[in-house]
C-alpha positions as a Markdown table, in Angstrom:
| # | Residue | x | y | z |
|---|---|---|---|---|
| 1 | Unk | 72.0 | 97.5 | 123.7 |
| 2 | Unk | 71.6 | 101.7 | 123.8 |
| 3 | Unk | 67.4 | 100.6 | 123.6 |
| 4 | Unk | 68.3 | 98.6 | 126.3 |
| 5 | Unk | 69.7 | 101.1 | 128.5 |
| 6 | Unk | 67.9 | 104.1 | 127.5 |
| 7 | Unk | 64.3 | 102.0 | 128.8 |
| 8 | Unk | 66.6 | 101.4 | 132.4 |
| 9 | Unk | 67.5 | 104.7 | 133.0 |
| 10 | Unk | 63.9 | 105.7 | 132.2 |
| 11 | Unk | 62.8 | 103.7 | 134.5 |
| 12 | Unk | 65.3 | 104.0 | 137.6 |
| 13 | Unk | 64.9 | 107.8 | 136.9 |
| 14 | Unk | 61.2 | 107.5 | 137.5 |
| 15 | Unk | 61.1 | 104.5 | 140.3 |
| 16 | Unk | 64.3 | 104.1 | 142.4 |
| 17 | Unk | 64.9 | 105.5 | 145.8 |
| 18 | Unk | 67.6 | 108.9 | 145.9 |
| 19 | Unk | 70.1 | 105.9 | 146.8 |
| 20 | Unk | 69.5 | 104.1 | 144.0 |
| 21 | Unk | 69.9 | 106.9 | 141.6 |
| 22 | Unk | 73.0 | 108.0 | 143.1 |
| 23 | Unk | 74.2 | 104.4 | 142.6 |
| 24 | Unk | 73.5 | 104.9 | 138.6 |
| 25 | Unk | 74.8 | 108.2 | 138.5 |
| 26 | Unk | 77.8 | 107.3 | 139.4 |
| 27 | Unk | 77.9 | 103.9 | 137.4 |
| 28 | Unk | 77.1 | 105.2 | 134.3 |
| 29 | Unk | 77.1 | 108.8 | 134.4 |
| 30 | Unk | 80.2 | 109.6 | 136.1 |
| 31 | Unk | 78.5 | 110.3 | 139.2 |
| 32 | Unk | 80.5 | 110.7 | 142.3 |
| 33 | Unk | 81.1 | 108.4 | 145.1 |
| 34 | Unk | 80.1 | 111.2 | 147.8 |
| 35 | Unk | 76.9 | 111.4 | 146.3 |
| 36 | Unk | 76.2 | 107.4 | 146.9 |
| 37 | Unk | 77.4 | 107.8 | 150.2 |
| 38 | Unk | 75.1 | 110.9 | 151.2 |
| 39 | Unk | 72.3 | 108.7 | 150.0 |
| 40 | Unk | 73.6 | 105.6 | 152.0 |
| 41 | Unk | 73.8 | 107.5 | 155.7 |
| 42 | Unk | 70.6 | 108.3 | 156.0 |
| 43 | Unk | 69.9 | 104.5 | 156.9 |
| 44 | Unk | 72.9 | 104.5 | 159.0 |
| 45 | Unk | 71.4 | 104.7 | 162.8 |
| 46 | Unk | 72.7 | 106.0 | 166.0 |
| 47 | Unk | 74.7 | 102.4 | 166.8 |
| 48 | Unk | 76.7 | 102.3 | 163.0 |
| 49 | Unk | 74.3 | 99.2 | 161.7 |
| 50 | Unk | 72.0 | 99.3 | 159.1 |
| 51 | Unk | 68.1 | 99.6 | 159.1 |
| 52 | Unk | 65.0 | 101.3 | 157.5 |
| 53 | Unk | 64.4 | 99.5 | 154.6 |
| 54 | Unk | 68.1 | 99.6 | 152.9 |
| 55 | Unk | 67.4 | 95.6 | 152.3 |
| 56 | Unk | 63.8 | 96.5 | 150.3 |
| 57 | Unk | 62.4 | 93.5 | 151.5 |
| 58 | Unk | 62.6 | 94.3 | 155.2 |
| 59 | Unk | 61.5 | 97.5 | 156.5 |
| 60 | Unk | 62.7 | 97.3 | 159.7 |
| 61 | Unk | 64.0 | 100.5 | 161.0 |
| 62 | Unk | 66.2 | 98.8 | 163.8 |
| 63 | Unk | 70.3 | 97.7 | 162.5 |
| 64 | Unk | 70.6 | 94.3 | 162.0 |
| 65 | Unk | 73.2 | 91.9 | 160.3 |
| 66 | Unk | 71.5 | 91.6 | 156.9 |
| 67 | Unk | 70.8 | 95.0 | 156.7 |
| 68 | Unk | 74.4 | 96.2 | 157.6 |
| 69 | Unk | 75.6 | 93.6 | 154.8 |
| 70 | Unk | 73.1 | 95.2 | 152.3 |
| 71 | Unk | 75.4 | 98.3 | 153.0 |
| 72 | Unk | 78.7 | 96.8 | 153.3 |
| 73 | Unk | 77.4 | 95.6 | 149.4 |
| 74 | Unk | 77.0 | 99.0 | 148.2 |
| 75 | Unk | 80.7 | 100.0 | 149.6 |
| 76 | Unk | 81.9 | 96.8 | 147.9 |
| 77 | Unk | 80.1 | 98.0 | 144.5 |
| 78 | Unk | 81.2 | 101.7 | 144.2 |
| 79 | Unk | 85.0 | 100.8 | 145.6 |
| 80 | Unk | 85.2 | 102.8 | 149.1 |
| 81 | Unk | 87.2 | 101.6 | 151.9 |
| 82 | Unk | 87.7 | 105.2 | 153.9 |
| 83 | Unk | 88.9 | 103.8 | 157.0 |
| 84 | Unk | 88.2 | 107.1 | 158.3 |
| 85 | Unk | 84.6 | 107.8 | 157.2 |
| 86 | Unk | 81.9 | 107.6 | 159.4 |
| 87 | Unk | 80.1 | 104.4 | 157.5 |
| 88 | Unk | 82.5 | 102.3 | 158.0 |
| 89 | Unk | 83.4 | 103.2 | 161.5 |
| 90 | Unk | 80.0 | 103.2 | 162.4 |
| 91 | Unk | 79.9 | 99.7 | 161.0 |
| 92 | Unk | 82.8 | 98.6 | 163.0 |
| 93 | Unk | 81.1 | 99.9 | 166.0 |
| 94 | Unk | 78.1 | 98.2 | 166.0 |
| 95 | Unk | 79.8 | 94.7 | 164.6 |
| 96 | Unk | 82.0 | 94.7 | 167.7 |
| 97 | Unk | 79.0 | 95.9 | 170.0 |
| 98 | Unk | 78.1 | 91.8 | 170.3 |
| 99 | Unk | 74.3 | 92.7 | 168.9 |
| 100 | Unk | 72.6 | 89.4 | 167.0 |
| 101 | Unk | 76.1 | 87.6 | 167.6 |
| 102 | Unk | 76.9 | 84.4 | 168.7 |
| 103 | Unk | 80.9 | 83.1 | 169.0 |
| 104 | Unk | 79.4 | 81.3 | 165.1 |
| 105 | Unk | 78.3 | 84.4 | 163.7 |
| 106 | Unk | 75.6 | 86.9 | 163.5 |
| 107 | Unk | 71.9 | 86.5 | 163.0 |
| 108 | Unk | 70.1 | 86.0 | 159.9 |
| 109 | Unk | 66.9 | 87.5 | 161.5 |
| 110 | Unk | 66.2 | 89.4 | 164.4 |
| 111 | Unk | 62.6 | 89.6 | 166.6 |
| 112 | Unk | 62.1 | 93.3 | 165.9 |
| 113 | Unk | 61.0 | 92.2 | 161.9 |
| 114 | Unk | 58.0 | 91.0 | 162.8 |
| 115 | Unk | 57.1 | 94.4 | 163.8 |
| 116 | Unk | 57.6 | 95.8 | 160.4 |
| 117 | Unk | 56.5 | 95.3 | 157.1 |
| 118 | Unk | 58.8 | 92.0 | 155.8 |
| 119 | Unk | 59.1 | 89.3 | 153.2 |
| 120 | Unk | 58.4 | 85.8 | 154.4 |
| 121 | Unk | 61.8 | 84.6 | 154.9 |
| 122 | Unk | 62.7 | 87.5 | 157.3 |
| 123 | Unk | 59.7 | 87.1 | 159.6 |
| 124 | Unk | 61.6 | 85.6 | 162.8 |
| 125 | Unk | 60.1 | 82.6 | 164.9 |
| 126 | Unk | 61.5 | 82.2 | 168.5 |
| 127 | Unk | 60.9 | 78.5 | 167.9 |
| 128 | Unk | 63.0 | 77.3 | 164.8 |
| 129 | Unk | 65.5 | 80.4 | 165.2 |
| 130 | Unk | 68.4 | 79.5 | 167.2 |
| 131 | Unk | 69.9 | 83.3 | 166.1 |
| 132 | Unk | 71.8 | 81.6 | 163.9 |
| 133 | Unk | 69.9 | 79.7 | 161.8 |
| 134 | Unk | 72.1 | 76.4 | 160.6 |
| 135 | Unk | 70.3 | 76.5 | 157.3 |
| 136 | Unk | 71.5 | 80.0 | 155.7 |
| 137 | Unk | 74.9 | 79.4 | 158.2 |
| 138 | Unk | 77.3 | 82.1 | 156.8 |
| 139 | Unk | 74.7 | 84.9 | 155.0 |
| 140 | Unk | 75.9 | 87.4 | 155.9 |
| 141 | Unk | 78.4 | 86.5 | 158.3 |
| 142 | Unk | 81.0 | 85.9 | 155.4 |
| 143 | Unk | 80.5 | 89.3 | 154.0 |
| 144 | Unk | 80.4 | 90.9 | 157.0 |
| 145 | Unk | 84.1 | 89.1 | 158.6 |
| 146 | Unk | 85.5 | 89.7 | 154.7 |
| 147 | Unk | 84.8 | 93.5 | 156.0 |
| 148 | Unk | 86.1 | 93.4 | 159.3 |
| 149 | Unk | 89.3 | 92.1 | 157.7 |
| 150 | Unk | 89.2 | 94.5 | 154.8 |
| 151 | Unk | 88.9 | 97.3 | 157.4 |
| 152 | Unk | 89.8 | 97.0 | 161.2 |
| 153 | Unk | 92.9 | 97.3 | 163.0 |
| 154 | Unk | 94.2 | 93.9 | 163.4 |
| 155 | Unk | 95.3 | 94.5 | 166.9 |
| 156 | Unk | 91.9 | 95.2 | 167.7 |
| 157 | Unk | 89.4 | 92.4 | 169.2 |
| 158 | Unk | 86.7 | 92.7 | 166.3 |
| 159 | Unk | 89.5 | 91.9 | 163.6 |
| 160 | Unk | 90.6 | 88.6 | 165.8 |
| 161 | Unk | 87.1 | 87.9 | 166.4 |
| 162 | Unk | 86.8 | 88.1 | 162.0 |
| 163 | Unk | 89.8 | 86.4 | 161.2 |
| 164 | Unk | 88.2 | 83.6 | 163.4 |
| 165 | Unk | 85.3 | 83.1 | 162.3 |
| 166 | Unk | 86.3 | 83.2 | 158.7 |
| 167 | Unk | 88.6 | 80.0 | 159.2 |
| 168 | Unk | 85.6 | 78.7 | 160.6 |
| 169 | Unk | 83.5 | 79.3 | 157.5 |
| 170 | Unk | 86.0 | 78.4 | 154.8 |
| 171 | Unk | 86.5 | 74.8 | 156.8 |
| 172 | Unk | 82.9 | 74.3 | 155.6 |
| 173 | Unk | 83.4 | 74.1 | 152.4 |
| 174 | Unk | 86.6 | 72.7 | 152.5 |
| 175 | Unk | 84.7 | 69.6 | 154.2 |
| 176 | Unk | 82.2 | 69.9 | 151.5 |
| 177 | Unk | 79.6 | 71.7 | 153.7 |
| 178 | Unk | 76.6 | 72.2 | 151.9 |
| 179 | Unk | 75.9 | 76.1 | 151.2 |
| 180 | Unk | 73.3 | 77.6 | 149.1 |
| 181 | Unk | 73.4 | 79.8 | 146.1 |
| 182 | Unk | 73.6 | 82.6 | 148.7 |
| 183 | Unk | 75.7 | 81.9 | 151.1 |
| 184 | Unk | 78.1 | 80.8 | 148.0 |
| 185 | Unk | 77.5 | 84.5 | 147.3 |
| 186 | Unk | 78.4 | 85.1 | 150.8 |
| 187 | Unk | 82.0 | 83.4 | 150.1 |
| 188 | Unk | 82.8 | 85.0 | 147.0 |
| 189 | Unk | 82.8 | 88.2 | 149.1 |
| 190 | Unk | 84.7 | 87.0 | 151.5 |
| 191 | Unk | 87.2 | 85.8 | 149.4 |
| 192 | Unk | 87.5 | 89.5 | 147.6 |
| 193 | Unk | 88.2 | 90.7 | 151.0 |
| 194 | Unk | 90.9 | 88.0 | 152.2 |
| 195 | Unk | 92.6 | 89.0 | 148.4 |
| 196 | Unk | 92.3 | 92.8 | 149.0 |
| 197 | Unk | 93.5 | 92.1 | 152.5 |
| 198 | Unk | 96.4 | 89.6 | 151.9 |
| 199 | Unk | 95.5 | 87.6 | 154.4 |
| 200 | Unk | 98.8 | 85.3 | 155.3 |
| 201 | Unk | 97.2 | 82.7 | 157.4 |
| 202 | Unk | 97.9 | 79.2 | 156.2 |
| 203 | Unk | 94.2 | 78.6 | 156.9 |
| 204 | Unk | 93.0 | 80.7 | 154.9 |
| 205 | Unk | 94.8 | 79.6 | 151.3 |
| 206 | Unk | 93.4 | 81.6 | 148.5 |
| 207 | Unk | 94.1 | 79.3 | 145.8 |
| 208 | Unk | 92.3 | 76.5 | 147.4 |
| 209 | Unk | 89.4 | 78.9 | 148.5 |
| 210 | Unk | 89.4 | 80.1 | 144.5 |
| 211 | Unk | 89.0 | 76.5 | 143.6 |
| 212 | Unk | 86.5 | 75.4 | 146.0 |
| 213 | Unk | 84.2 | 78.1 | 145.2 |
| 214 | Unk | 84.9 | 77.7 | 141.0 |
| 215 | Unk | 83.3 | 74.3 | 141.4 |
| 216 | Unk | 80.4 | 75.4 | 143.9 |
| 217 | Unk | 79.6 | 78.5 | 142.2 |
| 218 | Unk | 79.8 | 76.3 | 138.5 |
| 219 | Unk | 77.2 | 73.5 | 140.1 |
| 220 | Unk | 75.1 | 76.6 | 141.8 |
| 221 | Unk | 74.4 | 78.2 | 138.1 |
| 222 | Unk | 71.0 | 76.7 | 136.8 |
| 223 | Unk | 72.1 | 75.6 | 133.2 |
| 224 | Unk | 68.5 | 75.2 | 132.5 |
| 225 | Unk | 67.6 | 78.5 | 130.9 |
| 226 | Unk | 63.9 | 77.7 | 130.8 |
| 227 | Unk | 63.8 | 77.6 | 134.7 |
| 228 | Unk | 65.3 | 80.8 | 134.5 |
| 229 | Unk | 61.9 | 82.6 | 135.2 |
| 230 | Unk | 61.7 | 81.4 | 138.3 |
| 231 | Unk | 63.8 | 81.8 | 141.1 |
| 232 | Unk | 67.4 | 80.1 | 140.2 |
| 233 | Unk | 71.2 | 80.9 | 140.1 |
| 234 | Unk | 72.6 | 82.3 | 137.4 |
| 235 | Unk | 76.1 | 84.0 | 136.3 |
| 236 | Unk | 75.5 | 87.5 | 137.2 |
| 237 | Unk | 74.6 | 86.6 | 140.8 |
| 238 | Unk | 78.4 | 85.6 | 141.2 |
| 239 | Unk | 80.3 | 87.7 | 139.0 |
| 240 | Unk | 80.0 | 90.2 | 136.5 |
| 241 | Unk | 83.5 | 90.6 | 134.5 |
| 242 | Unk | 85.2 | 88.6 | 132.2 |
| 243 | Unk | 87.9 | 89.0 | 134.5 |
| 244 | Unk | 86.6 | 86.9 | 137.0 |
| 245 | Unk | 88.4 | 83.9 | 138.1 |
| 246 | Unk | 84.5 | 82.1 | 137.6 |
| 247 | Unk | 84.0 | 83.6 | 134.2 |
| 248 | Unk | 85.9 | 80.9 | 132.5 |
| 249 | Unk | 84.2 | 77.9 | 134.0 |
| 250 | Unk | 81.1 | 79.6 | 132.9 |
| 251 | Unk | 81.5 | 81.6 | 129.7 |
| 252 | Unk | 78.9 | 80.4 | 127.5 |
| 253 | Unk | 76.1 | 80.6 | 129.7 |
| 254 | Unk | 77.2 | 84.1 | 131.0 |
| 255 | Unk | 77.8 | 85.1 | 127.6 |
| 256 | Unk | 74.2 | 84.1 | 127.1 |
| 257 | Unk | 72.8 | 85.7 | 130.1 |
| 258 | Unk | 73.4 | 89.2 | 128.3 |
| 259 | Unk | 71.3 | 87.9 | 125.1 |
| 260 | Unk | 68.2 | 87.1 | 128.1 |
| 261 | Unk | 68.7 | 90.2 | 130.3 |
| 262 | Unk | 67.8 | 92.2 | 126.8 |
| 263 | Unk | 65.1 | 90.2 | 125.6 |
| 264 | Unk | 63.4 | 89.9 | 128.9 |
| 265 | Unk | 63.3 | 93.3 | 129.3 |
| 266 | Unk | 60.0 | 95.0 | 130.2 |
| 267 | Unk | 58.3 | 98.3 | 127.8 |
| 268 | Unk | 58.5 | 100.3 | 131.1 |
| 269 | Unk | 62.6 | 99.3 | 131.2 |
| 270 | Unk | 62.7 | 97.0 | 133.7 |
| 271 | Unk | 62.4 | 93.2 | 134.5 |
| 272 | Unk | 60.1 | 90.8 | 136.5 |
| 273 | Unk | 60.9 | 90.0 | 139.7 |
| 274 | Unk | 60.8 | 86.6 | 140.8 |
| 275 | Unk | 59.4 | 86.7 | 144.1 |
| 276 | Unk | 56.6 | 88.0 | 146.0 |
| 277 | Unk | 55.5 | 88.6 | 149.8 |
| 278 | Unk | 52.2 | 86.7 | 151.1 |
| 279 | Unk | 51.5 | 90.0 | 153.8 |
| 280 | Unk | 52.4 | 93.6 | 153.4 |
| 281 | Unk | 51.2 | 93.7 | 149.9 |
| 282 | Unk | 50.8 | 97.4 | 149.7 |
| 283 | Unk | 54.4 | 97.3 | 151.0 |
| 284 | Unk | 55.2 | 95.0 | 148.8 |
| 285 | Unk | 54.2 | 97.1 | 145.5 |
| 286 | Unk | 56.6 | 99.9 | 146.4 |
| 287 | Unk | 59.8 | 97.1 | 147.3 |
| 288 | Unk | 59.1 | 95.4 | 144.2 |
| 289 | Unk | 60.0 | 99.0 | 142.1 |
| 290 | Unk | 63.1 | 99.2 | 144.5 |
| 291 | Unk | 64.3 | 96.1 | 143.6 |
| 292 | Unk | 63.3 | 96.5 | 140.2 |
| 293 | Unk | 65.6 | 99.6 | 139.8 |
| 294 | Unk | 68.3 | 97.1 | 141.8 |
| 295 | Unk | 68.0 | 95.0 | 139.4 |
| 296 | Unk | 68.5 | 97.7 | 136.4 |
| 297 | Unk | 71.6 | 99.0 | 137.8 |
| 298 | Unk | 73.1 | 95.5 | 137.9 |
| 299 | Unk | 71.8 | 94.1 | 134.9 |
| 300 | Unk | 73.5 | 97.2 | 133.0 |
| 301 | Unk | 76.6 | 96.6 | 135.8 |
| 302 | Unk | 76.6 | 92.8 | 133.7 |
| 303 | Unk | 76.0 | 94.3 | 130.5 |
| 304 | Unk | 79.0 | 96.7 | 131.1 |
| 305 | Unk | 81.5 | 93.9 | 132.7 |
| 306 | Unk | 80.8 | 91.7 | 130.0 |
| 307 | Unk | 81.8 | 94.0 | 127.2 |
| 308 | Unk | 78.4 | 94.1 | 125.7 |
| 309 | Unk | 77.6 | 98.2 | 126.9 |
């Protein structure tokens, strides 16, 4: 496991962004939180969302949802709620400024990435995008309400206007909605934030939530390890303790996933990424490194949750 590390710092040392870095540092080196969050506000614009390549696989300088979700991620990871601090004001801001919303949710895509340098999936199409596309539903609209609840006033409109719409979402699934693996993703956030919150709405029931999303997040996980190349579920994308209430359900093919993230580890210290762009592909060579320093800091993240660093 120290081989295993050693070739990831090596390689996030040499290849991620000053973000990224910061991220690690303060992971594994007892970096600070301020230092993350220098890193982070540079991506912050003038309206409090999110833009300029933050997600790696859209470069779009403009804030929109995902983006702002890709930072509301990194708070989640390193543990800062500040209601004070300019991040998560800023956030507020531009979440209650009615940009890319609808009374559903917010957008999954917005026009301004076809401007830009993109992935496929982000590339937006005024004829099958409605705003908010039916297919991908709550990504990121879950993690972004499980923020607004975590953090708002709750006399203030934006907090209603969350606490709405997640009773919206979670009567998806409690009809048996279909939801992908990440929009399930989506969910588990929220749910972290209705917990941290103590959310007393009757609507809302955590156990039941907890339950509903044991069983989805147990049928999401490819059990199939030899599809595992390609582009599939597995543990770490939901959790990554063995305190998690989905570590049980799942034990033995999280346990395993540690034995696969260190054998599938690349001589230059990182791992393959499974997924490519069809354009951009200059772009594309310096996103893949980003996300290959990503995935680094969370494969040792698993590593370390699971008792195994």
């Amino acid at each position: 496991m120290n081989t295993t590390y050693s070739k990831a710092r090596i390689f996030v040392y040499r290849n991620a962004r000053p973000l990224d870095i910061a991220r690690w540092q303060y992971h594994f080196e007892d970096g600070s939180k301020e230092s993350v969050l220098t890193a982070l506000t540079v991506y912050q614009n003038e309206d409090g969302g999110f833009g300029h390549a933050l997600e790696p696989d859209l470069w779009n300088p403009y804030s929109s949802p995902i983006t702002t979700a890709s930072a509301v991620e990194i708070l989640r990871e390193i543990g800062f709620y500040d209601l004070d601090h300019n991040i998560i004001k800023g956030i507020l801001k531009f979440l209650a400024s009615g940009a890319f919303y609808t009374q559903k949710g917010w957008f999954q895509k917005i026009s301004s990435n076809n401007d830009f340098p993109h992935a496929p999936w982000w590339g937006f199409s005024k004829e099958k995008e409605a705003g908010f596309n039916s297919e991908w539903e709550y990504n990121p609209t879950a993690v972004l309400v499980g923020f607004i609840l975590k953090t708002a006033d709750k006399k203030s409109d934006i907090y209603k206007t969350g606490l709405r719409i997640s009773i919206e979402a979670i009567k998806k699934i409690k009809k048996g909605g279909v939801i992908d693996e990440h929009e399930i993703g989506c969910y588990c956030r929220l749910l972290d934030c209705l917990v941290a919150a103590n959310i007393s709405d009757k609507q809302l029931d955590i156990t039941e939530i907890s339950q509903l999303l044991r069983t989805a997040i147990h049928n999401a996980i490819e059990t199939d390890i030899d599809k595992w190349t390609g582009y599939v579920a597995k543990p770490s994308q939901y959790f990554n303790t063995r305190d998690s209430i989905f570590y049980a359900d799942n034990k033995d093919i999280a346990e395993y996933e540690c034995e696969y993230i260190v054998k599938t580890q690349l001589d230059d210290g990182s791992w393959n990424i499974p997924w490519n762009w069809s354009d951009y592909i200059e772009e594309w060579v310096i996103s893949k490194n980003w996300w290959k320093s990503n995935c680094a800091i969370l494969n040792m993240l698993y590593l370390k949750g699971l008792g195994k660093l």
